[in-house]
N, C-alpha and C positions, 0 to 999 in steps of 0.2 A: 741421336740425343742433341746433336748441337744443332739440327734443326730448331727444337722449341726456346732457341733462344732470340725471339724476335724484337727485343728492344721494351717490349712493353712493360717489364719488371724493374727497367732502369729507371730510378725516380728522377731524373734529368731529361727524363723523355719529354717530348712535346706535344701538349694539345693541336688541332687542326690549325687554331687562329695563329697560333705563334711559329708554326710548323712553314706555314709560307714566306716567313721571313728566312728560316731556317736554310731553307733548301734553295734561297736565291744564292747563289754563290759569286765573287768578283773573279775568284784565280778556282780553277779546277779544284773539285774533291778524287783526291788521292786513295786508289784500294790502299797501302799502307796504312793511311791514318785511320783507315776503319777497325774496330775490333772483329771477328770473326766471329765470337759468341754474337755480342751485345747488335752489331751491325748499327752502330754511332762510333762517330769520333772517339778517338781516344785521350784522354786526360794524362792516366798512369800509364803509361805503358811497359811491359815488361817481360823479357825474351825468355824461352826454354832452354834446354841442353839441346835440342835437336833447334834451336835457331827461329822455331814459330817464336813468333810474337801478341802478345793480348792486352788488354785493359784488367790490369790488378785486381779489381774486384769481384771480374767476371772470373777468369784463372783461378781464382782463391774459392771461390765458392764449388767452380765445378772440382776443385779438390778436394772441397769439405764431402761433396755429393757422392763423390766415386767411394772414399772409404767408411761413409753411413751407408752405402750400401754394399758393398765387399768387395767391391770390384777391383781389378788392376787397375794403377794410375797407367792413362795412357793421355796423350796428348788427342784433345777433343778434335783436332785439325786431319791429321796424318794417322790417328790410331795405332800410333806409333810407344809401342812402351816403354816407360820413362824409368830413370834408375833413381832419377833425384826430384823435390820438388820444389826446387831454388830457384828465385824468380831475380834477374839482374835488371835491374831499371835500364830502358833504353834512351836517356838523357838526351841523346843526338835526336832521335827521333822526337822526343818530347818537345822540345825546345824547338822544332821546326814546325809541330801540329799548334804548339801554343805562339809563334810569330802567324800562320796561317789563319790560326782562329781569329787574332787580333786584327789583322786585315781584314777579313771578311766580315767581323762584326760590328767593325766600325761603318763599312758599310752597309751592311743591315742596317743597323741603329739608324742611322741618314733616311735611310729608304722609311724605315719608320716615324721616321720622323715628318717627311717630306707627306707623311697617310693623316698627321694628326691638324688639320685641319677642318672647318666647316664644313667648307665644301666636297672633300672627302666622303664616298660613300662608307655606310654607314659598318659594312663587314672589312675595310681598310682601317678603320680607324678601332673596331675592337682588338683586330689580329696586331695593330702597332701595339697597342696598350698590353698587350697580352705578352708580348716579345719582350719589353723591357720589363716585364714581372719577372719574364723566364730568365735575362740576362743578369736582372741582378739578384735573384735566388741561387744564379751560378755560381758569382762571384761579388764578394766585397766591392774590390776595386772597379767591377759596373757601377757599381752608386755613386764614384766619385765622376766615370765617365758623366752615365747620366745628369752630374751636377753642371759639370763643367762645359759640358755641351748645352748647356739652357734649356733643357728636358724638361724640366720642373715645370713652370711658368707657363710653357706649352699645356702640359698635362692639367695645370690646374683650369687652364682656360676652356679644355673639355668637359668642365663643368659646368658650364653655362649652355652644351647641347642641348636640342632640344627632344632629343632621343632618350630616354630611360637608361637604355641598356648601355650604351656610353658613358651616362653619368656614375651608376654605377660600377663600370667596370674602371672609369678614369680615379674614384674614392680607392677602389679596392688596390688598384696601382700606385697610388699615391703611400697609401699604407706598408707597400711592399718596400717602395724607394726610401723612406726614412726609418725601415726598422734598424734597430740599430746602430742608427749613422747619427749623429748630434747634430752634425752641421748640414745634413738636408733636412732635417727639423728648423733649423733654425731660418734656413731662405726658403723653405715652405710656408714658415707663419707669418714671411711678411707681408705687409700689406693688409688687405684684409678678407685673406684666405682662411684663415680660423672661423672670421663669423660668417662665412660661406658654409660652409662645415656644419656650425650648427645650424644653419637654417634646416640642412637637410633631416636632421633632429627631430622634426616639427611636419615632415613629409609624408603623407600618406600610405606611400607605399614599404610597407616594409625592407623591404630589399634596402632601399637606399637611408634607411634609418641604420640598419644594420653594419651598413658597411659606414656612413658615417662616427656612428659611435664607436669602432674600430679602428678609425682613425687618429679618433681623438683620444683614444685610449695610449696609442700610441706615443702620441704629441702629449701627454701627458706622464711619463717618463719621464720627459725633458723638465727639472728640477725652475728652468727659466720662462718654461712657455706656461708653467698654471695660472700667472698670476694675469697671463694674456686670453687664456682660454677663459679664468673666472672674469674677468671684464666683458666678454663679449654679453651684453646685457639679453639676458635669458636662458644663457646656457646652463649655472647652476639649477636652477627652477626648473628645467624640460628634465636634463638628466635626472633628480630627485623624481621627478614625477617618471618617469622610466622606470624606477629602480622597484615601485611602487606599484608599477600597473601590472594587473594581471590578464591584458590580450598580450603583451609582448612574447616574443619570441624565452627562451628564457635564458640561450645565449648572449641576446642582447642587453637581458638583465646584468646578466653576470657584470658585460663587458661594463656597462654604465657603473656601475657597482666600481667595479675599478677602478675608471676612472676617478669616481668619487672620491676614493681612497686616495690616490697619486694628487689629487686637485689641493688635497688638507695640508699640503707642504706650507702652503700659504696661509697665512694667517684671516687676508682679508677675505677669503675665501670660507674657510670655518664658517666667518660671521654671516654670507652668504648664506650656506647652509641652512645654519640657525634661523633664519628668517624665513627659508623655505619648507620650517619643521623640520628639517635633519640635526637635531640638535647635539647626538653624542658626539661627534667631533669637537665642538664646542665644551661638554661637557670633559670629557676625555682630556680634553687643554687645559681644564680649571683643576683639574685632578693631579697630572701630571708631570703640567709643563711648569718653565722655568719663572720665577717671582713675577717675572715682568708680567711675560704671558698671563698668569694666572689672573693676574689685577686688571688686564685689558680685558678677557673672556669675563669676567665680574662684572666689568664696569657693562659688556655690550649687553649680558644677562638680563641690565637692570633696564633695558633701553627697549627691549622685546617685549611685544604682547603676545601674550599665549595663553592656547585654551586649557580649560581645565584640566584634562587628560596630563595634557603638558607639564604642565606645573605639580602634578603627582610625582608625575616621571623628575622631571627635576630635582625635586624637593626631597625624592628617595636617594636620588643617586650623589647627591652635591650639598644638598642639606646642610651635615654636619661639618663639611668642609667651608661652607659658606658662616657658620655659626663660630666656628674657630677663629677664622680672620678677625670679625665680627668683633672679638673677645681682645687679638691678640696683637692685631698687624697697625700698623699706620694710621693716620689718620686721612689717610686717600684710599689706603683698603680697604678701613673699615667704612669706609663711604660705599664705596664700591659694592660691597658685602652686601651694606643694608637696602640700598637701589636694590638689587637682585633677589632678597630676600622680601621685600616689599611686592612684587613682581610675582614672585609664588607663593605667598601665605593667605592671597586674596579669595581661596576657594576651600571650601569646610577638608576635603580628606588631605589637603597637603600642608595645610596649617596644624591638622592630626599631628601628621609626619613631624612636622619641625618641633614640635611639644613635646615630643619622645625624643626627638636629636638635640633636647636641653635650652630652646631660646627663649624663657623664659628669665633667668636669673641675668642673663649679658643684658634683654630689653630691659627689666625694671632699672639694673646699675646705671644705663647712658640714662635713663629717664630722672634718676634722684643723685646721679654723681655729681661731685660736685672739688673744686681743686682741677691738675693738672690733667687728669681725664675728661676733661664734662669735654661736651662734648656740643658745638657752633648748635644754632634754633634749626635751622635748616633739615639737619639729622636729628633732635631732638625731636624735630615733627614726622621724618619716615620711623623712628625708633615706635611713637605714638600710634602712627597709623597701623604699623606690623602688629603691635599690641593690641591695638582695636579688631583686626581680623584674628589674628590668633582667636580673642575672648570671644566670638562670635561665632566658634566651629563647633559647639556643643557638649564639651566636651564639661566636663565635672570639676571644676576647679576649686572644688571644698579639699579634694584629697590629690590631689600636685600641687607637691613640695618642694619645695627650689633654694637655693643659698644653703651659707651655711647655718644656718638660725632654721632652715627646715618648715619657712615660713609660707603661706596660700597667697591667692591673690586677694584674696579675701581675708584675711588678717586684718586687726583691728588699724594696726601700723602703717600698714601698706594704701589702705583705704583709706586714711585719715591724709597720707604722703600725697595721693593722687588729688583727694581734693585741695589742698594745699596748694600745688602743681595748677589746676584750675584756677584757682583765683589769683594767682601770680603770672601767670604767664601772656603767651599773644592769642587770637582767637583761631590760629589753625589748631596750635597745639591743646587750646581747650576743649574746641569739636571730636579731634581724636580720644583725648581721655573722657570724655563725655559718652562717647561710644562705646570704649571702653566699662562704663559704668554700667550702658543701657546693657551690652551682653553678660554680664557680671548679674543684674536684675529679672534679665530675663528666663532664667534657670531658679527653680521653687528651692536648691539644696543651695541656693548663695545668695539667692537675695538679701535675705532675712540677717546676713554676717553685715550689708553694704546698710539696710538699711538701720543698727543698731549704731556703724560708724559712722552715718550722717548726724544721728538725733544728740550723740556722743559729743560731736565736733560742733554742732549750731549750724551746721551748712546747710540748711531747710532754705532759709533767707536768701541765700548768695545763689544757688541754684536756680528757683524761681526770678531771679536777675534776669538770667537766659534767655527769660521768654522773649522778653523784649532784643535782641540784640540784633542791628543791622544784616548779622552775614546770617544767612537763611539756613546754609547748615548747619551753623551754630544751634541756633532756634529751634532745629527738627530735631537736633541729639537731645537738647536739655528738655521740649516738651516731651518725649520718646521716654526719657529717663522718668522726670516725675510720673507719666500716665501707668510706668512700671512701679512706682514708687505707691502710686495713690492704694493702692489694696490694702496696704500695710500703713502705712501715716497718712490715709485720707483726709482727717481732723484736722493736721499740722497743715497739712497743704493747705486745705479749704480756708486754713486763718491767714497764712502767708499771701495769698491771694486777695485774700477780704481784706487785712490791712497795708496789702502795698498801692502804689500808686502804679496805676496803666499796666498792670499785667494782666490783670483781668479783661481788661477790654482789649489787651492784645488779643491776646487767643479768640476772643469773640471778632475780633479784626480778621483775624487769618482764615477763619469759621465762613465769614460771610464773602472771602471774594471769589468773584465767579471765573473760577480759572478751570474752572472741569472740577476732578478730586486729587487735590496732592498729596504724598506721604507725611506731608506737615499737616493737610487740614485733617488728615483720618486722626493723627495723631492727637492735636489738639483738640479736638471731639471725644476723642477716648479717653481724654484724663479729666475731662470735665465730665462727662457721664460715670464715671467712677470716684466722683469726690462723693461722701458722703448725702444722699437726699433728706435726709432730717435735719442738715444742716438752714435751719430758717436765714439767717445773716447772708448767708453767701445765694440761696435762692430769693430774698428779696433783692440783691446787688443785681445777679441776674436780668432782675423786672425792671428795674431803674435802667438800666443800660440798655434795653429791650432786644437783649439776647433772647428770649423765645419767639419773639415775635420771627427775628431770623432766622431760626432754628424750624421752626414750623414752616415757613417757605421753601428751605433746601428740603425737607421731607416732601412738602406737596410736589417740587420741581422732580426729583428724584419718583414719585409716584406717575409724574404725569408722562416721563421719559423726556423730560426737556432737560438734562442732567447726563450726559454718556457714562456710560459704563466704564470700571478699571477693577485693577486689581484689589485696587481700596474702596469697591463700592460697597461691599457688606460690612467691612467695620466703620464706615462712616456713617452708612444707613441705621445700623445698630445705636452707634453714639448718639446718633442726632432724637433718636427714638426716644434714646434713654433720657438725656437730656432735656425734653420735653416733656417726660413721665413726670419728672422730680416736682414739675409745679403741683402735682397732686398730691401730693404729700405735706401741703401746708395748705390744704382749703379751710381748716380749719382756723387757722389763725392769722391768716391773708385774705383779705377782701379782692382784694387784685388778682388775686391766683383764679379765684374763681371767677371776677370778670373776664380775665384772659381765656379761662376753657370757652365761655358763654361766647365771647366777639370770636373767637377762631372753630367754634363746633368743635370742641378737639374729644367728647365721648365720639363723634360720627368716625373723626381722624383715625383713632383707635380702632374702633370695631373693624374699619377697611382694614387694616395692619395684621388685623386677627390674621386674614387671608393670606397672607406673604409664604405660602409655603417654601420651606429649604430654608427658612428664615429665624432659626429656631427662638433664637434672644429677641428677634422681633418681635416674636408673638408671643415669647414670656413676659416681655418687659407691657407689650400693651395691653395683656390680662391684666397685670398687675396694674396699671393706670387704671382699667375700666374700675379694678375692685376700691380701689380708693373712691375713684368718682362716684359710684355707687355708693358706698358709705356715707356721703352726703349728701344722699338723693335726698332720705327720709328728713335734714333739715332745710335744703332749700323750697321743698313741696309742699304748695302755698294752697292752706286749707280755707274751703268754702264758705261765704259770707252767708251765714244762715238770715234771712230777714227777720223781725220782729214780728210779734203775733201782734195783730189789730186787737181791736176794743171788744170783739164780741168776743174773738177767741180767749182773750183773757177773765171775759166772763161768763161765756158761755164754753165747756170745753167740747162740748161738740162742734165747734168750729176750731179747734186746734191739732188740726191732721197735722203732721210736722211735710214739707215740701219735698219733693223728690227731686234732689240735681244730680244732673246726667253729665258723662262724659269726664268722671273721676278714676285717678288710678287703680286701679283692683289692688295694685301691693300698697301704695303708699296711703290712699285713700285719702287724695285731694287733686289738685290739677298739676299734669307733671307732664313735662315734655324730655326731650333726648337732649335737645340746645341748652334749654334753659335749668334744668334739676338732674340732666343725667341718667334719668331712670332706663335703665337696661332693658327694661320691659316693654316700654314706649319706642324704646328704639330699635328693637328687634333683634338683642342682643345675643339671646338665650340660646337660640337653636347652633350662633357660630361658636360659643362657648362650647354645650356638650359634644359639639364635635372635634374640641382639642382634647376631649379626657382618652380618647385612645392614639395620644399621641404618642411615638418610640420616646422620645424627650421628657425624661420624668420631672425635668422643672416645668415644662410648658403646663403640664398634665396640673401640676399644683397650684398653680398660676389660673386657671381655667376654673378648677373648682372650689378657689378661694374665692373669684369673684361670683360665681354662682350663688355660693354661701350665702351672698350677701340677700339672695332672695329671700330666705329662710333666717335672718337674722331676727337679734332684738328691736323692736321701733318699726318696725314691719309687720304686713299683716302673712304671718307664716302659713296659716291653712291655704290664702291665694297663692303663694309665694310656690304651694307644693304643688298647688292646680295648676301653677306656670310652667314649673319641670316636667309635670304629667303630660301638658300638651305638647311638650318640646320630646317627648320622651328619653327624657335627664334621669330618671328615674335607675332606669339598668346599668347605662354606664358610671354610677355614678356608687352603686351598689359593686358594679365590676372592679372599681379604682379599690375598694376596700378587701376584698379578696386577691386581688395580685398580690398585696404587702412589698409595694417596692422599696419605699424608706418608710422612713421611724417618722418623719415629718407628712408624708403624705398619708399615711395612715393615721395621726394625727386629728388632722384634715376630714379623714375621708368619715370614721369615727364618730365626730361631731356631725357632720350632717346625716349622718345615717339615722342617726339617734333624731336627728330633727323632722326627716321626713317619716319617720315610724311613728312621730306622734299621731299619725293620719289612721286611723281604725281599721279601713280598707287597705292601704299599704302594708300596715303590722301585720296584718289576717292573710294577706297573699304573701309574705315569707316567710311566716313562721317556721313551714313545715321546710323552709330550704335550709336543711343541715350545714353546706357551707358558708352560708352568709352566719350562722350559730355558730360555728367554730371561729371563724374569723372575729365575731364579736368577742366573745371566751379567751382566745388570744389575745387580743388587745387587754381584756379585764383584767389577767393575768400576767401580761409582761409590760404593759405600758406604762408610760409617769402616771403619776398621781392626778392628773387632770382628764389624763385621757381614759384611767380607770373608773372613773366618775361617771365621764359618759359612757360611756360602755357597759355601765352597770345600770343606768337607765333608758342603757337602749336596750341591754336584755329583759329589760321589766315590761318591756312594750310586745316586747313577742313570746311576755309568760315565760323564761328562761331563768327568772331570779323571780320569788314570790314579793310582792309587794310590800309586806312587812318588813321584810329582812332591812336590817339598819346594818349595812355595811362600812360606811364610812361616816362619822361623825360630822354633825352642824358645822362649819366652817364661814365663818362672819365674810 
């Protein structure tokens, strides 16, 4: 039995590299100082009744052995049977193994010491390194050896091998020498052996990343070396990104992990973190560290850019604690507060978050306080800006209620306070509550509260101020705000405009420079194409300033692709569209309007537009242009100079053939061009029309076959008018628009012309028999206004569905 005790169970035993130091010996190895089981040195030693001697641990165990398994104790040496199993320490002997050992190890150590150089082959120099792992896993007091003897300094310099397995095994040594000891942490980090350490960090090969961050895991224990490990510039940054990566080991995670942990002792460190997106430590400080702390992590909060994700996280975890300060602390905390809350309100889900963590009632107070609270312009402008993000997260602010008055943001009070605030203050803080205005507007369940408190207050005037104003983003917020405004008080604007001086021709300034598309020129486009078009005053101002004239260029420049593309190129393209429609809409009562269609071709402008597919408003708004233009085909269409009958024909009338002139409109019947009268017909208008009536887009659709209409109207010759749809084959889809019944307006619409091309004999006689076009008329008779029952009742007369007699609806002047 006491054969299988060959040393290899004793965890003091020695690997091969360390094992040749082991067994160099200065003074003889003593059989005495051997254990018999173990066959190593002995530590404890400890004598029997019968005088054998052993290592205590070995002894103890083969006692525990003998009676788990039932045997007599007998001494493992002599098999000699024991009465007792009382072990007396051999004190004498001890104290002469441990004088022996220290002799000799000092010499060892030497020897290995004398292997850790360069030039040293390369298995002397792992078995030294391996030896003083093993010396001071023995004992404590090798580490002080090891210090004292300049070990350190040697061993760090073995990292600079150029052998792998060295460098690694010199980390892994180093790690063993300062566990636990303060003070070889502390003459290991001089110098700058730390940022050697982490270079290795950074190293390709695992092994030595491995044992690097083991070390530093280590050295970071030491309460004094974080704030030396967090200086070495990258080290925070690598370790996060370790903690993070999923090739690493996932021991090495852990270990980095920990370090992490151990590194937050420090403060400057935290903010480290923070910067490298590890921000709960950070957070975790704002939560529960002491005043001071809390107002420093606050203040770095507001100093940090982060992404969106981020600022969720944040805004969840810190939020309400960052809204409390806010409310409650200083006035350097509540700086601090709103920087950091500025910081994360800037993105729709975590501005959510703060609107449920209450930061609405503490914004609007710093906003209209006023006495020993108010609060420097400085923060009255981050209080602004947070205000302006929050309003601009979507959120429904007709029913969040705040204070104790249980008031909206939208309250008559609060809206009246804000513009107030506006026209008193500097131009940061007006851009912010201006912004404030535009997301307030931009939501269909709050406008209508903002725009009741504008018309209330008179602030129509002072708004339109803006247009004009130096700082650009000023400009952008307040045109932004009116172009949200114009749906609702188009009238009001369109006078504001028409009676002030250079606002109008700002925005037509902004319109025209060729800077690509900015969010100011979409804008400014967009609230001019949204003021009312019937407006004549403000469309003749237009003509005098020779805003369409410009208008009409950025469309062609935009058509021709000399115009780049952005995110604002279809509301600009739309605006500028629209804008250029409106002059159709006074050809009537403006001589100019229609010189301008004539000098710029603008029916030709249109008809191309038609083609804009994905372009929906494009191609609704220049139907609707064509159908105007159209409607005064039939007065600028300049009828035929008949000549005078000569002398015979007057008295003779067989000489009074009346002349045939060729080359007359068929619909207008006189001479009509596309340039010059617009006629849709002449221009070849007809076939891109009936191709928008099965458009998905039921305005375009109405749009399309309002200006077709115009073929078949009054003043017109309608029997051509049907032979032009016939050739266009206008005829089915045009009968199809009346059978879908998408709206109450397009049926309308569709209705009327139905009734107009059935006055056609041959058309009435080929539907008759079509039961659904009959029900569909029937429905209209039946549920429509009183106009559209009308026609409906003489379009059923046309296909014999209602007897001719029948007086349904009385004479009507």
């Amino acid at each position: 039995m006491a054969s299988s005790w060959d040393g290899s169970n004793d965890p003091g035993s020695q690997s091969d590299d360390s094992y040749h130091f082991e067994r160099l010996h200065i003074e003889p190895l003593y059989d005495a100082f051997v254990c018999p089981l173990t066959k190593q040195v002995m530590r404890d030693p400890v004598t029997l009744e019968n005088g054998q001697t052993f290592e205590r641990e070995a002894i103890e165990k083969w006692f525990k052995e003998c009676r788990e398994s039932g045997r007599r104790l007998v001494c493992p040496l002599t098999l000699q049977e024991l009465r007792s199993t009382e072990l007396n320490p051999s004190m004498a002997l001890r104290n002469t193994i441990e004088e022996w050992t220290a002799r000799n190890e000092a010499a060892q150590l030497d020897m290995a010491r004398r292997s850790l150089n360069m030039g040293s082959p390369e298995n002397e120099t792992l078995q030294a390194l391996k030896y003083i792992q093993y010396i001071c896993k023995r004992s404590r007091s090798n580490k002080h050896t090891v210090r004292n003897t300049g070990l350190i300094p040697i061993i760090v310099d073995m990292l600079k091998s150029s052998t792998r397995k060295v460098r690694c095994r010199a980390l892994e040594t180093l790690r063993v020498v300062v566990e636990e000891d303060d003070e070889n942490k502390e003459l290991l980090a001089e110098g700058d052996t730390v940022r050697t350490v982490v270079k290795f960090l950074s190293h390709e090969l695992s092994k030595e990343r491995e044992e690097a961050v083991s070390l530093l895991y280590e050295l970071s224990k030491s309460a004094t070396l974080c704030e030396k490990i967090g200086s070495v510039n990258g080290a925070i940054l690598i370790l996060v990104g370790m903690t993070s990566s999923k090739s690493e080991d996932l021991l090495t995670v852990e270990k980095a992990d920990k370090t992490l942990e151990n590194l937050e002792k420090c403060e400057a460190n935290v903010r480290q973190m923070a910067e490298c997106g590890k921000l709960q430590p950070l957070l975790t400080q704002l939560l529960e560290g002491p005043p001071e702390t809390k107002l420093s992590m606050a203040a770095y909060l507001g100093e940090l850019v982060l992404n969106n994700d981020v600022k969720v996280l944040v805004a969840g975890t810190v939020g309400s604690s960052l809204i409390n300060i806010m409310k409650s602390g200083n006035m350097q905390s509540r700086e601090a507060a709103l920087r950091a809350l500025n910081q994360i309100s800037s993105c729709e889900p975590s501005a959510k978050i703060l609107i449920e963590a209450g930061i609405l009632s503490p914004l609007v107070n710093d906003l209209f306080a006023v006495g020993p609270n108010l609060l420097p312009t400085r923060l009255k402008e981050i209080s602004a800006t947070i205000l302006a993000s929050v309003v601009n997260s979507g959120e429904d602010f007709y029913s969040i209620p705040f204070g104790p008055d249980h008031q909206t943001l939208v309250s008559e009070d609060i809206v009246r306070n804000l513009l107030h605030l506006i026209s008193n203050t500097g131009p940061a803080i007006e851009c912010k509550l201006l912004q404030v205005l535009v997301g307030l507007t931009t939501s269909p369940t709050t406008v209508l509260s903002v725009v009741s408190a504008i018309k209330s207050s008179g602030a129509t005037i002072s708004l339109v101020q803006f247009i004009e104003a130096p700082q650009k983003d000023l400009r952008v917020a307040s045109i932004k705000l009116l172009q949200n405004l114009s749906p609702h008080m188009g009238q009001e604007l369109a006078h504001a405009l028409r009676g002030s001086v250079g606002q109008l021709g700002s925005l037509i300034k902004v319109i025209s420079e060729n800077t690509g598309i900015t969010e100011e020129q979409a804008a400014a486009v967009g609230l001019l194409a949204d003021l009312p078009e019937w407006d004549l005053g403000l469309t003749r101002q237009l003509l005098d300033e020779g805003a369409f004239v410009m208008v009409i260029s950025r469309v062609l420049a935009i058509r021709q692709g000399e115009i780049r593309g952005n995110r604002f190129m279809t509301p600009f393209l739309e605006g500028l569209v629209k804008i250029v429609a409106r002059v159709t809409y006074v050809l009537a009562e403006e001589p100019d309007a229609i010189a301008l269609c004539r000098d710029h071709n603008l029916a030709a402008l249109f008809i191309d537009l038609l083609q804009s597919n994905g372009l929906d408003n494009v191609q609704m708004v220049s139907a609707t242009a064509l159908e105007n233009l159209s409607r005064e085909s039939k007065n600028l269409t300049r009828l035929p100079e008949v000549p005078l009958p000569g002398f015979c024909a007057s008295v003779f009338s067989c000489f009074s053939k009346q002349p045939v002139i060729s080359g007359l409109c068929r619909l207008h019947r006189g001479i009509c061009s596309l340039k010059e009268t617009f006629c849709l017909y002449e221009g070849q208008a007809v076939l891109k029309l009936v191709g928008l009536l099965d458009h998905t887009n039921v305005n375009v659709v109405e749009a399309a076959l309002a200006a077709l209409s115009t073929l078949i109207d009054d003043g017109v010759d309608i029997e051509q008018g049907v032979a032009i749809l016939c050739e266009a084959e206008g005829v089915k889809p045009i009968l199809d628009v009346l059978l879908e019944k998408r709206t109450e307006t397009l049926r309308r619409r569709a209705v009327w012309a139905v009734e107009r091309l059935l006055r056609t004999d041959d058309i009435a006689c080929e539907v008759s028999s079509d039961q659904n076009l009959s029900t569909a008329l029937v429905d209209a008779f039946q549920h429509g206004d009183y106009r559209t029952r009308q026609t409906a009742e003489r379009a059923l007369k046309h296909v014999d569905k209602i007897p001719n007699f029948s007086g349904i609806f009385p004479n009507v002047a």
